[in-house]
TORPA-4810 file (N, C-alpha, C, O; in nm, 3 decimals):
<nodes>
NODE_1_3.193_5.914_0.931_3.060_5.931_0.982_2.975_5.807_0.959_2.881_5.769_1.028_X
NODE_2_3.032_5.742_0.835_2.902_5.626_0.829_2.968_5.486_0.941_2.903_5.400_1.001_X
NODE_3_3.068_5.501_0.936_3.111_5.417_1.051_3.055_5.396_1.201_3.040_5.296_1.272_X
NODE_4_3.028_5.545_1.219_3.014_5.624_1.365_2.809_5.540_1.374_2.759_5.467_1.460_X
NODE_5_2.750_5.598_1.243_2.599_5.553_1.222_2.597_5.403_1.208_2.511_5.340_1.269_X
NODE_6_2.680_5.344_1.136_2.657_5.189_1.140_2.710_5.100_1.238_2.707_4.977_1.238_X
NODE_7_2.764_5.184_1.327_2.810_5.113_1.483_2.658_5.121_1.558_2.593_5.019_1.583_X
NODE_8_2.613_5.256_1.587_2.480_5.295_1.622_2.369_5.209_1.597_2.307_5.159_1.690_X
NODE_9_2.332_5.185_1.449_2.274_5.137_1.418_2.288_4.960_1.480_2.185_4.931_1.542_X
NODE_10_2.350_4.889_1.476_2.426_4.773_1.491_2.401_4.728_1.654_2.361_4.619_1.694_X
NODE_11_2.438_4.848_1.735_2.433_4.836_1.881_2.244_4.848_1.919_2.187_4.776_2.001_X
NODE_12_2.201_4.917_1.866_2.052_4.953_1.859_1.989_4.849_1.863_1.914_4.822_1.957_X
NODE_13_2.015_4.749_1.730_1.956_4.688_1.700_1.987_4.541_1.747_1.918_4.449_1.702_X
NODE_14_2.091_4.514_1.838_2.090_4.437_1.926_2.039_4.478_2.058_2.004_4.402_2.148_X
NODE_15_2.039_4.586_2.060_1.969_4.596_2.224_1.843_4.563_2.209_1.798_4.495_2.301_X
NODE_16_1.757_4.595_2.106_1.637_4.609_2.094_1.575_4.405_2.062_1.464_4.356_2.081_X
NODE_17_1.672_4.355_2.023_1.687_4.232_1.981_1.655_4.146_2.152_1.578_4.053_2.171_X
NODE_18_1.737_4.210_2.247_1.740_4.197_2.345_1.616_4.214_2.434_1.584_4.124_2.512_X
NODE_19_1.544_4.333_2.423_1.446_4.359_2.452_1.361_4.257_2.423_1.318_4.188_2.516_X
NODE_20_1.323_4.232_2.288_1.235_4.144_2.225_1.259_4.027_2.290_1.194_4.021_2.394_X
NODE_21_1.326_3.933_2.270_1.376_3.872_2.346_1.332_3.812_2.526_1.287_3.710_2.577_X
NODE_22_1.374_3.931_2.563_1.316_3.893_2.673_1.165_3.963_2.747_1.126_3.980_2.862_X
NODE_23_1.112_3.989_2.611_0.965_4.004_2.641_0.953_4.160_2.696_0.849_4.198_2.750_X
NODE_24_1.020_4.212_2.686_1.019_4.345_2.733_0.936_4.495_2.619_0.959_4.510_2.499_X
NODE_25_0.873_4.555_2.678_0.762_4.662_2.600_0.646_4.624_2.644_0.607_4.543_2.728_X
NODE_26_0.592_4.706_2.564_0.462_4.696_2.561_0.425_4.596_2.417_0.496_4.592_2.317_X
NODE_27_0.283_4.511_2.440_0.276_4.456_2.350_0.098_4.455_2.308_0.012_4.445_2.395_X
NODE_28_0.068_4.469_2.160_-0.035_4.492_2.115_-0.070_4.432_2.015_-0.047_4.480_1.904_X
NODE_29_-0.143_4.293_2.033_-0.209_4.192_1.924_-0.283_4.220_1.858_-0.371_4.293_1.903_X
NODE_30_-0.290_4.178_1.725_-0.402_4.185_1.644_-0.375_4.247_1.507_-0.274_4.318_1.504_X
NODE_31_-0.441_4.236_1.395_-0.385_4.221_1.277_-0.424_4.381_1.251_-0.529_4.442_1.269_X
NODE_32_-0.264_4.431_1.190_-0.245_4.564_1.144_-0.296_4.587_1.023_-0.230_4.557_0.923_X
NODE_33_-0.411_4.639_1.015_-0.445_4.659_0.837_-0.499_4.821_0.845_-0.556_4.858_0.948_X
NODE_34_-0.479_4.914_0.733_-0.455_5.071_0.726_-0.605_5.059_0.622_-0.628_4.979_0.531_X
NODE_35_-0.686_5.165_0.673_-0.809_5.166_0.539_-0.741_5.351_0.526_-0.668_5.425_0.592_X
NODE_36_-0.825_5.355_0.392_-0.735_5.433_0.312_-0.828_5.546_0.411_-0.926_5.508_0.474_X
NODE_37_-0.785_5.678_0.412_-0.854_5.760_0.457_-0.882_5.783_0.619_-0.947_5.873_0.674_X
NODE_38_-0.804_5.660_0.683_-0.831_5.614_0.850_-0.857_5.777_0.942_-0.791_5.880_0.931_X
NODE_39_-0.944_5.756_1.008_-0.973_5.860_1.049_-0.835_5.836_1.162_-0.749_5.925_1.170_X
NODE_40_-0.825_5.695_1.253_-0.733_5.696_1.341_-0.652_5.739_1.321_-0.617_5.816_1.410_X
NODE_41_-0.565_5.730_1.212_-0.401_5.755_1.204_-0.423_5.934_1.165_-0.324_6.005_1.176_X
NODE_42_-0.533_5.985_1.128_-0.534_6.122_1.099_-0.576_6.176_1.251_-0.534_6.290_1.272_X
NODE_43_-0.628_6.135_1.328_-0.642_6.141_1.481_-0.529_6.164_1.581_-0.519_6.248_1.671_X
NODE_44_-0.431_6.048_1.535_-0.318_6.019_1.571_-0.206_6.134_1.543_-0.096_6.138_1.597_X
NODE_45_-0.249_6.211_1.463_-0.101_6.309_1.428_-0.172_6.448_1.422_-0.098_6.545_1.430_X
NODE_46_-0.347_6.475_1.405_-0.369_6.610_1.434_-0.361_6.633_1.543_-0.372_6.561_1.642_X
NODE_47_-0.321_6.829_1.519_-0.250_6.865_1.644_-0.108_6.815_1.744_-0.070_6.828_1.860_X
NODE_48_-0.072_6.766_1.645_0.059_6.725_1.705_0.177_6.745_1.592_0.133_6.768_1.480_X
NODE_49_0.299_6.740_1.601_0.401_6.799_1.584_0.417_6.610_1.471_0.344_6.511_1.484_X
NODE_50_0.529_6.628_1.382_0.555_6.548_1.344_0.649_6.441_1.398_0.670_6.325_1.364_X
NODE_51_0.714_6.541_1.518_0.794_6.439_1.590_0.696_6.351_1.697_0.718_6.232_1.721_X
NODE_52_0.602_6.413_1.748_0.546_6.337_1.845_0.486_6.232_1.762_0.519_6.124_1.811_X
NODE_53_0.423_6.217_1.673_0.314_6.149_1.628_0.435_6.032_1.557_0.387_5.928_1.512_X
NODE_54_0.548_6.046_1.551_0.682_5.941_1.505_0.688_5.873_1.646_0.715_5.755_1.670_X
NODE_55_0.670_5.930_1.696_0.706_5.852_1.851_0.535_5.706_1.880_0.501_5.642_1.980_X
NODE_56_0.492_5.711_1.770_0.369_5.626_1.814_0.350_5.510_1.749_0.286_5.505_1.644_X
NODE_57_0.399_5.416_1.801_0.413_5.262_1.714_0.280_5.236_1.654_0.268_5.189_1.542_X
NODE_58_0.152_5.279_1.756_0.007_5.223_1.712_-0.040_5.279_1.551_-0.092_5.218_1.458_X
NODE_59_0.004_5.422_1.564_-0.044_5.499_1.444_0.064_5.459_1.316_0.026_5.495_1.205_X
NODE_60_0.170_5.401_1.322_0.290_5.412_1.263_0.248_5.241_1.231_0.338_5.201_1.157_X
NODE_61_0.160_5.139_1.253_0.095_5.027_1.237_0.030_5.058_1.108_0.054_5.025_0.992_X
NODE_62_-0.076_5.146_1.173_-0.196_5.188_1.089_-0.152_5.215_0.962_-0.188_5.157_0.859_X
NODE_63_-0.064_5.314_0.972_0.031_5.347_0.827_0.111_5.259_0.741_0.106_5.267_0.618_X
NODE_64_0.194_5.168_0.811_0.230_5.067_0.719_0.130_4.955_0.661_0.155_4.881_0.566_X
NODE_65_-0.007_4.956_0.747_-0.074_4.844_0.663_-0.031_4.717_0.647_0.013_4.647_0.738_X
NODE_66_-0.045_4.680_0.507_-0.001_4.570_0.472_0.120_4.535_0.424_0.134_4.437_0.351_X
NODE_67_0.256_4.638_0.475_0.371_4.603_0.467_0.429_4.559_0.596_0.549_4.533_0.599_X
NODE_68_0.331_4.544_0.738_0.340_4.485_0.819_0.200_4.389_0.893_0.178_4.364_1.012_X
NODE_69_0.127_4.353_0.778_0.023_4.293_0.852_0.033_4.160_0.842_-0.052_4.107_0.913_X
NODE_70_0.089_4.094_0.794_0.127_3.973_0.849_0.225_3.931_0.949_0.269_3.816_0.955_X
NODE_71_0.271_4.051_1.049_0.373_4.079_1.175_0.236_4.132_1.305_0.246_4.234_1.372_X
NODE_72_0.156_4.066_1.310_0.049_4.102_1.412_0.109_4.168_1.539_0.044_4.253_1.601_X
NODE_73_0.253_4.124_1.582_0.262_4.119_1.712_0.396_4.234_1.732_0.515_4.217_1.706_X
NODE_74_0.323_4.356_1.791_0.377_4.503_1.826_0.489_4.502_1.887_0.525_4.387_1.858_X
NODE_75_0.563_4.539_1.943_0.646_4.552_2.068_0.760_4.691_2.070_0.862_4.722_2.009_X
NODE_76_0.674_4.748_2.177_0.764_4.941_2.148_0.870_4.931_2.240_0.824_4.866_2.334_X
NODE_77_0.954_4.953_2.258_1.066_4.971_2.356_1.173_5.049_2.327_1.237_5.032_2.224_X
NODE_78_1.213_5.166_2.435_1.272_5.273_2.443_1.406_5.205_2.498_1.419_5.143_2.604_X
NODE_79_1.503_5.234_2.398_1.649_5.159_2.404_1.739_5.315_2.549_1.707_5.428_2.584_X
NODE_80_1.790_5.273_2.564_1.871_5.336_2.707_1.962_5.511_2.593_2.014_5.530_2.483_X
NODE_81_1.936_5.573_2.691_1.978_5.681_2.589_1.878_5.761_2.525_1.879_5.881_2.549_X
NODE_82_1.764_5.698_2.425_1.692_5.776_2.391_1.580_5.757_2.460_1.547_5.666_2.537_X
NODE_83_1.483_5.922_2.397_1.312_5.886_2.455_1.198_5.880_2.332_1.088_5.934_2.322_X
NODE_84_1.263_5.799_2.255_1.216_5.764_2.081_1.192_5.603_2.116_1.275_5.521_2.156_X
NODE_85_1.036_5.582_2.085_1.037_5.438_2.099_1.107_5.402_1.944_1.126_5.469_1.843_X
NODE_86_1.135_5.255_1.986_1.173_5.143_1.862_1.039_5.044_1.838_0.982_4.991_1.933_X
NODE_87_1.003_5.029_1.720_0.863_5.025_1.651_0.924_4.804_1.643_1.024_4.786_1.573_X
NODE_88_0.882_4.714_1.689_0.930_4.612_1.597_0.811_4.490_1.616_0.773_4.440_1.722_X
NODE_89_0.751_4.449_1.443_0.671_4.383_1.470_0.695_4.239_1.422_0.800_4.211_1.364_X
NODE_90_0.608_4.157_1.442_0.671_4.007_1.441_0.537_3.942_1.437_0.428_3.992_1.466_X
NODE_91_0.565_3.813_1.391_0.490_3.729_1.364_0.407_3.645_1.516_0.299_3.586_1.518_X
NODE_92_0.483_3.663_1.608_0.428_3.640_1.741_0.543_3.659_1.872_0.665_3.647_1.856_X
NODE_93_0.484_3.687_1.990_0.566_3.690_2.065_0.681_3.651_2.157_0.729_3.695_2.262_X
NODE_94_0.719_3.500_2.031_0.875_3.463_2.080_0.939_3.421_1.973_1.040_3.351_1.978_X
NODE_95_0.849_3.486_1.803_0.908_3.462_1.737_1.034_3.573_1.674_1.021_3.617_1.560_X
NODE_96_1.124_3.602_1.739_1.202_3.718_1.694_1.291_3.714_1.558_1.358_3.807_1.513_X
NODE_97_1.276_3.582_1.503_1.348_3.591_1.380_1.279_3.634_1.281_1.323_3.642_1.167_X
NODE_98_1.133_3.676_1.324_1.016_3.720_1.207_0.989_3.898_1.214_0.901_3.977_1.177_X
NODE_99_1.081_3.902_1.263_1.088_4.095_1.327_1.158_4.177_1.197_1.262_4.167_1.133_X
NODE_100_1.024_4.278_1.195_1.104_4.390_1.137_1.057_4.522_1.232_0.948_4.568_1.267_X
NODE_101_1.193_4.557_1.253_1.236_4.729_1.332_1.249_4.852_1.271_1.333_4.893_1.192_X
NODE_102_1.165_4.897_1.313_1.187_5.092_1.280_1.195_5.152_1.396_1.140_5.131_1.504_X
NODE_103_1.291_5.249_1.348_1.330_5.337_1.445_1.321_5.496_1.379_1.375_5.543_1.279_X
NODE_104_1.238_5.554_1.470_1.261_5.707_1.390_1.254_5.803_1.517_1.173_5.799_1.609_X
NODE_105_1.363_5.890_1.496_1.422_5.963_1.568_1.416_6.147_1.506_1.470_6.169_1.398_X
NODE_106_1.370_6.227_1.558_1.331_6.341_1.501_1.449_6.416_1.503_1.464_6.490_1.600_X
NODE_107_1.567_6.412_1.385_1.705_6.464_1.405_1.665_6.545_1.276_1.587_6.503_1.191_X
NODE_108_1.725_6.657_1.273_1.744_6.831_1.195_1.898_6.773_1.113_2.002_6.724_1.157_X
NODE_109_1.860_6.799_1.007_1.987_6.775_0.920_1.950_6.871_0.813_1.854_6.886_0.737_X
NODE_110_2.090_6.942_0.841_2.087_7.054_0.676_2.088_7.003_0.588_2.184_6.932_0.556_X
NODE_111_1.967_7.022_0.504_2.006_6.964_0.312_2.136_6.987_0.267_2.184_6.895_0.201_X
NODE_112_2.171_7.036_0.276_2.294_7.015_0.228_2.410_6.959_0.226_2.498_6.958_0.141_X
NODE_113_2.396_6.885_0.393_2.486_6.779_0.421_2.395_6.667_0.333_2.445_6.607_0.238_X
NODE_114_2.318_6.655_0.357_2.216_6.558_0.302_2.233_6.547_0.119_2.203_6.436_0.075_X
NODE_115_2.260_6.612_0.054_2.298_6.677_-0.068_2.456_6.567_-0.085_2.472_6.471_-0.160_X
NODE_116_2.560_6.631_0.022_2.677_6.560_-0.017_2.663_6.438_0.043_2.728_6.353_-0.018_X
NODE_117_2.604_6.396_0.136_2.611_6.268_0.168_2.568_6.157_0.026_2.602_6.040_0.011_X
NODE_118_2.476_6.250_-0.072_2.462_6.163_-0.186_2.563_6.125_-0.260_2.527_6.079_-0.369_X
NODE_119_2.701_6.127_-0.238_2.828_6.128_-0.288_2.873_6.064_-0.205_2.991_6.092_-0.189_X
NODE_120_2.835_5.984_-0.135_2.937_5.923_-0.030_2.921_5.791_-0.042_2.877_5.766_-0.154_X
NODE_121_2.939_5.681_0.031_2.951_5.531_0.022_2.817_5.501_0.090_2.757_5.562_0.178_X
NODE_122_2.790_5.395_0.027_2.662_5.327_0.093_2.526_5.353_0.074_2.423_5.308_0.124_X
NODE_123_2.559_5.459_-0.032_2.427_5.515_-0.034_2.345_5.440_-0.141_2.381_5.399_-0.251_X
NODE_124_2.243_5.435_-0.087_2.084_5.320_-0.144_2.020_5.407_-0.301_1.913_5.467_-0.289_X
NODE_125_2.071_5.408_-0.400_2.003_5.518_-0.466_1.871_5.528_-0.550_1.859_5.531_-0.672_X
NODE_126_1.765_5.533_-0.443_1.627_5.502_-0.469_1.594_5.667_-0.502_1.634_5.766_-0.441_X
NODE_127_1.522_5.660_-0.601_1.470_5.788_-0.629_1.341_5.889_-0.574_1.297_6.000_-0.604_X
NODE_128_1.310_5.781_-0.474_1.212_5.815_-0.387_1.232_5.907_-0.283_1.150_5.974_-0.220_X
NODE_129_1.383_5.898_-0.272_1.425_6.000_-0.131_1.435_6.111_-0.161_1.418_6.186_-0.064_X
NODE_130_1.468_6.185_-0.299_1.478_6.303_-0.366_1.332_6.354_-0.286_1.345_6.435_-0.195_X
NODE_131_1.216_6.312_-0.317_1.035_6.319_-0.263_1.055_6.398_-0.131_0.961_6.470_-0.097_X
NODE_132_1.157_6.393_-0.058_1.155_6.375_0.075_1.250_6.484_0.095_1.222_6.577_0.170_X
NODE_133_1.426_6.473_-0.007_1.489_6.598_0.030_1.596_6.500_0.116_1.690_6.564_0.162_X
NODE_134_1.597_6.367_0.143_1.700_6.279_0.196_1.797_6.182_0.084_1.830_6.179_-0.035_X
NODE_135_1.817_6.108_0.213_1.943_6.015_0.135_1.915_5.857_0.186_1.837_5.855_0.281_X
NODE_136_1.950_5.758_0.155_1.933_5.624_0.181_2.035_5.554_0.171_2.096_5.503_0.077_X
NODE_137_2.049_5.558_0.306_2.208_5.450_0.347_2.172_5.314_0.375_2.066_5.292_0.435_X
NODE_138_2.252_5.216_0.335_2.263_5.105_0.382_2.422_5.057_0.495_2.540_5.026_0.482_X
NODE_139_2.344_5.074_0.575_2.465_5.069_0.717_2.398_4.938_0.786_2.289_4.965_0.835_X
NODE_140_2.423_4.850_0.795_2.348_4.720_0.836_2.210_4.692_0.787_2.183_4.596_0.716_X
NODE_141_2.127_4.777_0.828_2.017_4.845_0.823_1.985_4.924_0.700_2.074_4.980_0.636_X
NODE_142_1.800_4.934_0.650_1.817_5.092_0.544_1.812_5.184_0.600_1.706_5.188_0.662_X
NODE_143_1.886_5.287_0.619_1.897_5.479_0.686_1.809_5.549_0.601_1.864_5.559_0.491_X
NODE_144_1.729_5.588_0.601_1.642_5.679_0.550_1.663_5.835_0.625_1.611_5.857_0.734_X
NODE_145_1.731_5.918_0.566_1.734_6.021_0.663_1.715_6.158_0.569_1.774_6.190_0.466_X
NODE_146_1.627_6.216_0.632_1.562_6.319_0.605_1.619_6.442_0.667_1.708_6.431_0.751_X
NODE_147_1.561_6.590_0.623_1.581_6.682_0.657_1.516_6.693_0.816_1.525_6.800_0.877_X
NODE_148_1.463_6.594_0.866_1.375_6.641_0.986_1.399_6.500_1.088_1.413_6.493_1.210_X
NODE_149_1.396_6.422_1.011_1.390_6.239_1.068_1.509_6.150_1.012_1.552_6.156_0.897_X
NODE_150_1.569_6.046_1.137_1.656_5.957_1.061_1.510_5.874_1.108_1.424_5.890_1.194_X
NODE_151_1.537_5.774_0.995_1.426_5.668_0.999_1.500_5.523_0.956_1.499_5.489_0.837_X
NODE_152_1.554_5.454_1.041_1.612_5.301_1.013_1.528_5.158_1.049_1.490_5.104_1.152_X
NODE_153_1.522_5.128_0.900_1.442_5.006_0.904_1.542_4.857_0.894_1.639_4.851_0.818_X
NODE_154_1.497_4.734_0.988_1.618_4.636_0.988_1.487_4.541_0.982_1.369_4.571_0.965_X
NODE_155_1.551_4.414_1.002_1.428_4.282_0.983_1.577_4.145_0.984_1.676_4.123_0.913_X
NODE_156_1.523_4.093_1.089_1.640_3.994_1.076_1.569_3.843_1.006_1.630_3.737_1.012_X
NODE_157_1.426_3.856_0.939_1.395_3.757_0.880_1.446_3.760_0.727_1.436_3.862_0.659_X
NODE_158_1.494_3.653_0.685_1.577_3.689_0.549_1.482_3.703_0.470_1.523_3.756_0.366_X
NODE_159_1.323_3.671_0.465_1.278_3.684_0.339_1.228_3.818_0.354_1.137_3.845_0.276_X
NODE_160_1.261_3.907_0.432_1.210_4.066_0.389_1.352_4.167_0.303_1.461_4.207_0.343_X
NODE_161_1.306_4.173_0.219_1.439_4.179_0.107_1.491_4.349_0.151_1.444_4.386_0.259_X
NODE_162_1.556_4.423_0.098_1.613_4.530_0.124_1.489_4.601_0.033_1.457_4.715_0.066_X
NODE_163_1.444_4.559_-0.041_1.343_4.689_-0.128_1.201_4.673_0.008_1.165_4.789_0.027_X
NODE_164_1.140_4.603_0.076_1.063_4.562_0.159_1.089_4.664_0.282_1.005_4.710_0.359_X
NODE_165_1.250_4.687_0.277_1.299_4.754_0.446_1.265_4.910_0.385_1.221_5.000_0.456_X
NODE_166_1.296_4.925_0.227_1.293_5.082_0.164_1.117_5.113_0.186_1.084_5.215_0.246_X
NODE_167_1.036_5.039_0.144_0.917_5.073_0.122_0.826_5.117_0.280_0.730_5.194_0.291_X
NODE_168_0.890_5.045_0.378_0.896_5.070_0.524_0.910_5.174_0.529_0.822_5.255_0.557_X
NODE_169_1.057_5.205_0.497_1.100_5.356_0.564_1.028_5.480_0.494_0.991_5.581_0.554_X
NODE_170_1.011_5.450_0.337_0.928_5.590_0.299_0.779_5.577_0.345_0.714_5.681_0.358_X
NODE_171_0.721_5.454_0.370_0.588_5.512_0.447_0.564_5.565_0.586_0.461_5.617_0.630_X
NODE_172_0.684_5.540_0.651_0.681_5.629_0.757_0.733_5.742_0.716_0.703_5.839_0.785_X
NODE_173_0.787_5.756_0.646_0.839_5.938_0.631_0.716_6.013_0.529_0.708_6.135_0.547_X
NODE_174_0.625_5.959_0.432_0.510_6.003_0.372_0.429_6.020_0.520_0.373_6.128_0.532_X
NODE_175_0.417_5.937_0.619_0.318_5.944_0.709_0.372_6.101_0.796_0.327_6.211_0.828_X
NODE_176_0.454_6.048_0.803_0.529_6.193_0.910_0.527_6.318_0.820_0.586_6.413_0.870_X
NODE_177_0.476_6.339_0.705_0.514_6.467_0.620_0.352_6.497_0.625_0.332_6.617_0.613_X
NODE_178_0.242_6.425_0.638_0.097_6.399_0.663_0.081_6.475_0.784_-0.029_6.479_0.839_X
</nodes>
């Protein structure tokens, strides 16, 4: 299975590479900074389901703050197959080696697979995911996957370290539990 996810992951994240690339999404300038209490991002997800409000790069900005505000430059694009945008922000719009990608996808996973998957290979063992009821794979990418959400964070700039890609993925999954 982690084979099957880190092929996924891998192909994803070149398509989306691709996308970027050739300028494709939507794109939204300007410096991402979260004030505590934002009425927007609480705007952004009342009345709505936790999957929809995952599907929203703008609000999913707001929430990371300053673990993406020096990546001003947005770019959402829906990879072939799914109808889950891919979140990836960057330092400007042809700089793609300054990109970091999230992807969150509203997938149902029994705790309990989730439980043994903590016994399996690859797994990231941050104690933060217990919070959540998931597991944290490293399959190219960090897998953050939850009882409700897979959430994969990548960054092909080397100075965003693997604890940088973790702190990504649990603020989108604190945001989505909001």
């Amino acid at each position: 299975m982690s084979a099957r996810l880190r092929r996924r992951v891998l192909v994803g994240s070149v398509v989306l590479l691709g996308f970027a690339a050739a300028g494709c999404g939507n794109s939204i300038e300007g410096a991402a900074v979260a004030q505590p209490g934002s009425s927007d991002v609480d705007s952004a997800s009342a009345g709505t389901s936790s999957s929809a409000a995952s599907a929203d790069c703008a609000a999913l900005t707001k929430a990371l703050g300053r673990l993406v505000s020096d990546r001003p430059h947005l770019t959402e694009a829906v990879l072939p197959g799914s109808t889950d945008p891919t979140c990836s922000w960057s330092k400007g719009p042809t700089n793609v080696m300054s990109t970091i990608t999230a992807s969150v996808k509203p997938q149902v996973t029994d705790p309990a697979v989730l439980v043994e998957m903590r016994n399996g290979t690859n797994v990231v063992p941050d104690p933060r995911s217990a919070e959540f009821g998931g597991v944290v794979l490293d399959v190219v990418a960090m897998a953050l996957l939850t009882p409700e959400h897979s959430i994969i964070v990548n960054a092909l700039d080397p100075s965003v370290s693997d604890a940088t890609k973790l702190d990504v993925a649990f603020a989108i999954a604190e945001y989505l539990e909001n």
